[in-house]
C-alpha positions in Angstrom: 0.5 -17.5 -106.4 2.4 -14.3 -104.9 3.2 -11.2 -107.8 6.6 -11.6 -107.7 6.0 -14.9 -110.0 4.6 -12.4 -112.9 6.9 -11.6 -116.1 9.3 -8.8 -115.1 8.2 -7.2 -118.1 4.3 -6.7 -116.9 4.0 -3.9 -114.7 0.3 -2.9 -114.6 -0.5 0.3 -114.8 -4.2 0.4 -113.7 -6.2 -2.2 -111.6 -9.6 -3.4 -111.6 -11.3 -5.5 -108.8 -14.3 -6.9 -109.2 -16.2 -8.7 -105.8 -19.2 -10.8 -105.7 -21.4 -9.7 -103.1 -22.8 -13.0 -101.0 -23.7 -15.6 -103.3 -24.7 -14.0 -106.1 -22.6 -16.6 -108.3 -22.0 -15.1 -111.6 -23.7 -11.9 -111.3 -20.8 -10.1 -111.8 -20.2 -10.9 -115.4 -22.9 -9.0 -117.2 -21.0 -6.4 -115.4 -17.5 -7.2 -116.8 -16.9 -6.2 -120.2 -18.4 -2.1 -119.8 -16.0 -2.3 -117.0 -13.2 -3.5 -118.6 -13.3 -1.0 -121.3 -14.0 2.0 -119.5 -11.3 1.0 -117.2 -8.7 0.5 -120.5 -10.2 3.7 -121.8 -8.3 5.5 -119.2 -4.7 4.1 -119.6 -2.4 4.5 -123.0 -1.6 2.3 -125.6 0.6 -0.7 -124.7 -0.2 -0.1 -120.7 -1.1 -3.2 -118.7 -4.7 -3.4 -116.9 -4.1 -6.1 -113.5 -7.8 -7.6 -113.6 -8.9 -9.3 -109.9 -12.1 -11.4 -109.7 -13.9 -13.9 -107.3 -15.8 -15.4 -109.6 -14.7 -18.5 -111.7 -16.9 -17.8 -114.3 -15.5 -14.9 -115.2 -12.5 -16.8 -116.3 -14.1 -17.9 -119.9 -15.4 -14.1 -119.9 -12.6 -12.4 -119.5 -10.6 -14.7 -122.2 -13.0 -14.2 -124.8 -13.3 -10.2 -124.5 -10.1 -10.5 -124.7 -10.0 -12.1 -128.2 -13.0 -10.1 -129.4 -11.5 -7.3 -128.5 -8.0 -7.5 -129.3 -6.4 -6.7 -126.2 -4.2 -9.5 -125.1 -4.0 -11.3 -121.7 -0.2 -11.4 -120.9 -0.8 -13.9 -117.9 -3.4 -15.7 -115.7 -3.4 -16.7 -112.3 -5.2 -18.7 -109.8 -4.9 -17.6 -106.4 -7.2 -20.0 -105.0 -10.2 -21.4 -106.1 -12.0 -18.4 -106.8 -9.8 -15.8 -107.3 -8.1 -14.9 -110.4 -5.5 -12.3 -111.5 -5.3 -11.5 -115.6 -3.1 -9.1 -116.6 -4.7 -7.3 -119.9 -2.8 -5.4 -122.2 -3.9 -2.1 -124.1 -4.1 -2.4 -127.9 
């Protein structure tokens, strides 16, 4: 799916990318969350983090920090098989 399919309204303000490195399937999610909040820890209230991953297990991951931690997920996307877009939003 191409951007210009998000919401108008979500225009990140920050972006995260996180890459597997050959085939270490699911390594990358112990490695999520710490990210995630350090990265949120540097934008304002109400700003939208754009969250890219290659790993489809970080799917279920990132949807349940995401409840635990209050900050909503404005929108998912698949842009393949493995990689996914989430656009978080500050609390």
């Amino acid at each position: 799916m191409s951007s210009d399919l998000i919401h108008p309204e979500i225009t990140p303000q920050a972006l995260l990318e996180f890459r597997q490195a050959g085939d270490s399937d699911g390594a990358i999610c112990a490695l999520l969350a710490p990210a995630l909040k350090a990265k949120l820890a540097e934008i304002g209230s109400g700003q939208v983090l754009e969250v890219r991953v290659d790993d489809p297990a970080a799917k279920e991951d990132i949807l349940s920090w995401s409840r635990l931690s209050g900050n909503p997920v404005l929108a998912m996307f698949e842009d393949g098989p493995q990689h996914l877009r989430f656009y978080l939003q500050k609390k």
